[in-house]
C-alpha positions as CSV (number, residue, x, y, z in Angstrom):
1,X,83.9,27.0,155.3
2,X,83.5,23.7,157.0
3,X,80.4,21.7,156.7
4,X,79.1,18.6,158.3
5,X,76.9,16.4,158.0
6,X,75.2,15.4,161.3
7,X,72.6,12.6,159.5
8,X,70.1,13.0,156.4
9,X,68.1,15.9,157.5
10,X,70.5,18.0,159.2
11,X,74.2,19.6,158.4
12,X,76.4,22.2,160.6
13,X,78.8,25.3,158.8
14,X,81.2,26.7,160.7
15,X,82.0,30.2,159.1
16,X,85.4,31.7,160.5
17,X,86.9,34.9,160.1
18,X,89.2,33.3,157.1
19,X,86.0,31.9,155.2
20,X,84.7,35.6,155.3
21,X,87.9,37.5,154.7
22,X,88.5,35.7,151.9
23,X,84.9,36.1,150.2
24,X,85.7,40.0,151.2
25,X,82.3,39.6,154.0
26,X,82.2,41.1,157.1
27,X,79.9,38.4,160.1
28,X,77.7,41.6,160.8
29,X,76.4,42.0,157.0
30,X,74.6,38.1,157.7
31,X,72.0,40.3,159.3
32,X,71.8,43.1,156.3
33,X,71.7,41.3,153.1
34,X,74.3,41.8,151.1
35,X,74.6,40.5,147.4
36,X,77.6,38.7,149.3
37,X,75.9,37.4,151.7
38,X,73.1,35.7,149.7
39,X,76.3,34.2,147.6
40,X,78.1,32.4,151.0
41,X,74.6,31.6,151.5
42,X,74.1,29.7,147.8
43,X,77.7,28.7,147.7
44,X,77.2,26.8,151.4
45,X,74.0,24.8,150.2
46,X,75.7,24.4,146.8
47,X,78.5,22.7,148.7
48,X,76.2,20.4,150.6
49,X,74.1,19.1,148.0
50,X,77.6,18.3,146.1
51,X,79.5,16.7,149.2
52,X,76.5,15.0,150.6
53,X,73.8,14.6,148.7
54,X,71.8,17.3,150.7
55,X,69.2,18.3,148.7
56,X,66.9,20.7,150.3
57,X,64.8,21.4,147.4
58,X,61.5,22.0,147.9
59,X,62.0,20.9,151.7
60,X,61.0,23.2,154.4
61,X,64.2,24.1,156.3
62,X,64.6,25.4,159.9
63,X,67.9,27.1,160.1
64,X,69.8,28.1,163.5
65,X,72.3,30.7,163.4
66,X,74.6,29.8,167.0
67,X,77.4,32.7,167.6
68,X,80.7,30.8,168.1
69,X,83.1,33.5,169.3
70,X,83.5,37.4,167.9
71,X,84.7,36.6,164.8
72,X,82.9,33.3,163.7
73,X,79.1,31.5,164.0
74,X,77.8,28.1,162.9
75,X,74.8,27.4,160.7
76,X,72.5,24.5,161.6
77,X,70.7,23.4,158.8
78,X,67.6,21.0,159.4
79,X,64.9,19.8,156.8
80,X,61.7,19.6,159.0
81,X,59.2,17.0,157.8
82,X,56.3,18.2,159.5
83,X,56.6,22.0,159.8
84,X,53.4,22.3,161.8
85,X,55.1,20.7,164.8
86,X,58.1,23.3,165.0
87,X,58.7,24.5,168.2
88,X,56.5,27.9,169.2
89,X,58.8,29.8,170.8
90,X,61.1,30.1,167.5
91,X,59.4,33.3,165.4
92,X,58.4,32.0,161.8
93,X,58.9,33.5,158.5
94,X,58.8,31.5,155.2
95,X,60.2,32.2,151.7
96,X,60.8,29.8,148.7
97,X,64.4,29.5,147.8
98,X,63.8,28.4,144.6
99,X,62.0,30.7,143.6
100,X,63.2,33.9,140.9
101,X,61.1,35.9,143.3
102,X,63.5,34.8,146.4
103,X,64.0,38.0,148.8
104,X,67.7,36.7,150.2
105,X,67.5,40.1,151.7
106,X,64.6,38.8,154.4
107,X,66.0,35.9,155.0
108,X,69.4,38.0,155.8
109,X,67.5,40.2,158.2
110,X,67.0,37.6,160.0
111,X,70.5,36.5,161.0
112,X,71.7,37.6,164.0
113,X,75.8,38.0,164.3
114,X,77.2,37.0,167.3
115,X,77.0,39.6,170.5
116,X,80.1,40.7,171.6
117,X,78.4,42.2,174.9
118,X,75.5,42.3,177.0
119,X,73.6,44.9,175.2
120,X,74.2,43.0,172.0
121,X,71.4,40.8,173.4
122,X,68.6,43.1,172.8
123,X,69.8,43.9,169.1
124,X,69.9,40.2,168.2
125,X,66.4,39.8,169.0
126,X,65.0,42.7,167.7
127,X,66.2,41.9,164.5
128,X,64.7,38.4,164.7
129,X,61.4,39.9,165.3
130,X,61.4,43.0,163.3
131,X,62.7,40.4,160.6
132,X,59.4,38.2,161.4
133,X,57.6,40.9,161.4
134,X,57.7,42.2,157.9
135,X,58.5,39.2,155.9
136,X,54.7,38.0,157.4
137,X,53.3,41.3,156.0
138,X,55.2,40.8,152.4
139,X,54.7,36.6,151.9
140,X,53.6,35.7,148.6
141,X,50.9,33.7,148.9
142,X,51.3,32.1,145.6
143,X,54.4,30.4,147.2
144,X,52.9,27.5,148.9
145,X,56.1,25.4,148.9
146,X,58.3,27.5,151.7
147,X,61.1,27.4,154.0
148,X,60.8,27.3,156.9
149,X,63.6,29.5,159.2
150,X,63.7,30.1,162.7
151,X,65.9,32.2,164.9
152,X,67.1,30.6,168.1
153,X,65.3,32.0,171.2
154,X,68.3,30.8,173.9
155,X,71.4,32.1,174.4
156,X,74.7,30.8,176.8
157,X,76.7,33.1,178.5
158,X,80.4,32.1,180.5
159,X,81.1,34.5,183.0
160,X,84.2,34.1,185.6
161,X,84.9,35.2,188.9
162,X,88.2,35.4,190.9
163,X,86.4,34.5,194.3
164,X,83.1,32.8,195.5
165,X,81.8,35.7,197.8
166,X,81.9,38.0,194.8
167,X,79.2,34.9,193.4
168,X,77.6,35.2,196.8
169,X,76.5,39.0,196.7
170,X,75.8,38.5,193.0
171,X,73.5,36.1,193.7
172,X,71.8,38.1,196.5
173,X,71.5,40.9,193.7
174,X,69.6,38.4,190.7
175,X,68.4,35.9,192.9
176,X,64.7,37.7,193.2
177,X,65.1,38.2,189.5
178,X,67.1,35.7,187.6
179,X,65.4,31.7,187.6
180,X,66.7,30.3,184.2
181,X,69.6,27.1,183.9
182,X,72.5,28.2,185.0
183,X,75.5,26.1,186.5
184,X,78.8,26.9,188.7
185,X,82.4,25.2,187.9
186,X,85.6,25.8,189.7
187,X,88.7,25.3,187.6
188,X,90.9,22.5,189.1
189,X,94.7,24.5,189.2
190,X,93.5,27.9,190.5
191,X,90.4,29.4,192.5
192,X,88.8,30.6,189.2
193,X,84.9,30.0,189.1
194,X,82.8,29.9,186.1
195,X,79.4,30.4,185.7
196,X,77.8,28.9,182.6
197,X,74.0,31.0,182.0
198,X,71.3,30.5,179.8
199,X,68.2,33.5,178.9
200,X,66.2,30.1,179.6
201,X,62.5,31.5,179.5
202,X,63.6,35.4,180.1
203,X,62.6,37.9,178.3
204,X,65.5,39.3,176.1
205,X,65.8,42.3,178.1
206,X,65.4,40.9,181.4
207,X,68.3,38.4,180.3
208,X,70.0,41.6,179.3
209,X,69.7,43.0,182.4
210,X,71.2,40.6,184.5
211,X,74.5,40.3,181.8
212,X,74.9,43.5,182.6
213,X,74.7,43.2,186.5
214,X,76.6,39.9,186.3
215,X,79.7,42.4,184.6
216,X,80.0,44.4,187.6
217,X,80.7,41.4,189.6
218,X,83.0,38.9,187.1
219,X,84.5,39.1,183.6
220,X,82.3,37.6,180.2
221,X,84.4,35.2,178.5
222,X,84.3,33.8,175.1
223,X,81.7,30.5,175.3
224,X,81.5,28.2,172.1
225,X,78.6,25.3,171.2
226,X,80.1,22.4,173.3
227,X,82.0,24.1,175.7
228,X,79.7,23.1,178.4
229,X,80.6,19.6,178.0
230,X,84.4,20.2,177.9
231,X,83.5,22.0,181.5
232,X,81.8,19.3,183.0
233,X,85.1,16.9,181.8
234,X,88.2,18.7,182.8
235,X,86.3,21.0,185.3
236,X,85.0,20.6,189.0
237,X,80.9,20.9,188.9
238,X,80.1,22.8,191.8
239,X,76.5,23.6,192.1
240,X,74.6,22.2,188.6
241,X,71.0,23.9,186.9
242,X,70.7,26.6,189.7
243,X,73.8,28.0,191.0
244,X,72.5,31.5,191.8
245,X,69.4,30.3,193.4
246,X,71.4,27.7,195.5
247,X,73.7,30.4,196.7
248,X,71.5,33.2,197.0
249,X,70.0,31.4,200.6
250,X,73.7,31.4,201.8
């Protein structure tokens, strides 16, 4: 388990597939509530508060689960001093940590575990809202003091493809339906192009949707937090922000 600190109101754990094998935790029961679950959970703010002084009692806390790769995710911890200015388009579901009365099990619902295909798009966000959903119904109202914890609403794809015209007729398929960010890098020793997409403002399913066309003209590849700026350092940027769009009036 690696944590970092990124400044006073905000630290990053990286949970691998040793950090869970070794705590006998599969990444897929952070979205079902285990009792082992709830103890990485405790052990990982434990480990904070005693490495950096990050004390996140009675602080509201917005926390960002990011899917690194099949077998790992990162956890982004962030006290929020004004909770009323959190961003809308997170879903919103509080619980006090300190509290006896602590349902881990809501909080574990909410997780989602990283998607290993397109599909797995549609279950992350379900959970999220079902999650929402009944935690709203089951608050205690006598716990005033809560935490805050949103679920990310965006998610990055990498997808590759072995020749531009494939990307042509691809984009002639989603260009009528596909307008979020999406850029288009060519890798400097072969012809290999990659195509770096985001759900932007799409509906989950609608972002589902055009994963699942975009596999029938290129390969999904693994995409980490970061890798975007690795891409635009050791790769050549072809067309930036709206690739498809751009090559969709070729």
């Amino acid at each position: 388990m690696k944590i970092e600190k990124v400044n006073d109101n905000q630290i990053r754990c990286t949970l691998t597939r040793e950090d869970l094998d070794s705590r006998h935790l599969k990444l897929s029961e952070l979205a079902y509530g285990t009792e082992k679950a709830k103890s990485l959970f405790r052990e990982m703010m434990e480990k904070a508060s005693y490495e950096f002084g990050f004390d996140a009692e009675d602080i509201p806390l917005m926390i960002e689960a990011v899917p690194l790769t099949a077998d790992s995710i990162l956890l982004i911890v962030t006290k929020v001093e004004y909770p009323e200015e959190l961003d809308t388009r997170f879903s919103h579901f509080s619980e006090d940590m300190d509290s006896d009365d602590f349902d881990m099990d809501s909080y574990d619902d909410a997780m989602p575990h990283p998607p290993t295909a397109a599909d797995d798009i549609l279950s992350l966000f379900s959970k999220a809202k079902e999650a929402a959903a009944r935690i709203g119904k089951s608050a205690d109202a006598s716990l005033p003091d809560a935490s805050q914890i949103s679920v990310p609403v965006d998610i990055t794809k990498l997808f590759v493809f072995s020749s531009l015209d494939d990307m042509i007729r691809l984009s002639h398929v989603l260009g009528d339906f596909y307008h979020g960010r999406n850029s288009l890098y060519k890798s400097p020793s072969d012809d290999v192009f990659y195509l770096i997409i985001s759900k932007s403002d799409h509906t989950p399913e609608d972002f589902n949707k055009a994963c699942n066309i975009l596999t029938e003209y290129g390969s999904q590849a693994d995409f980490s937090v970061g890798q975007d700026a690795y891409f635009k350092e050791h790769y050549t940027l072809i067309i930036p922000d709206d690739a498809l769009g751009m090559l969709a009036k070729l």
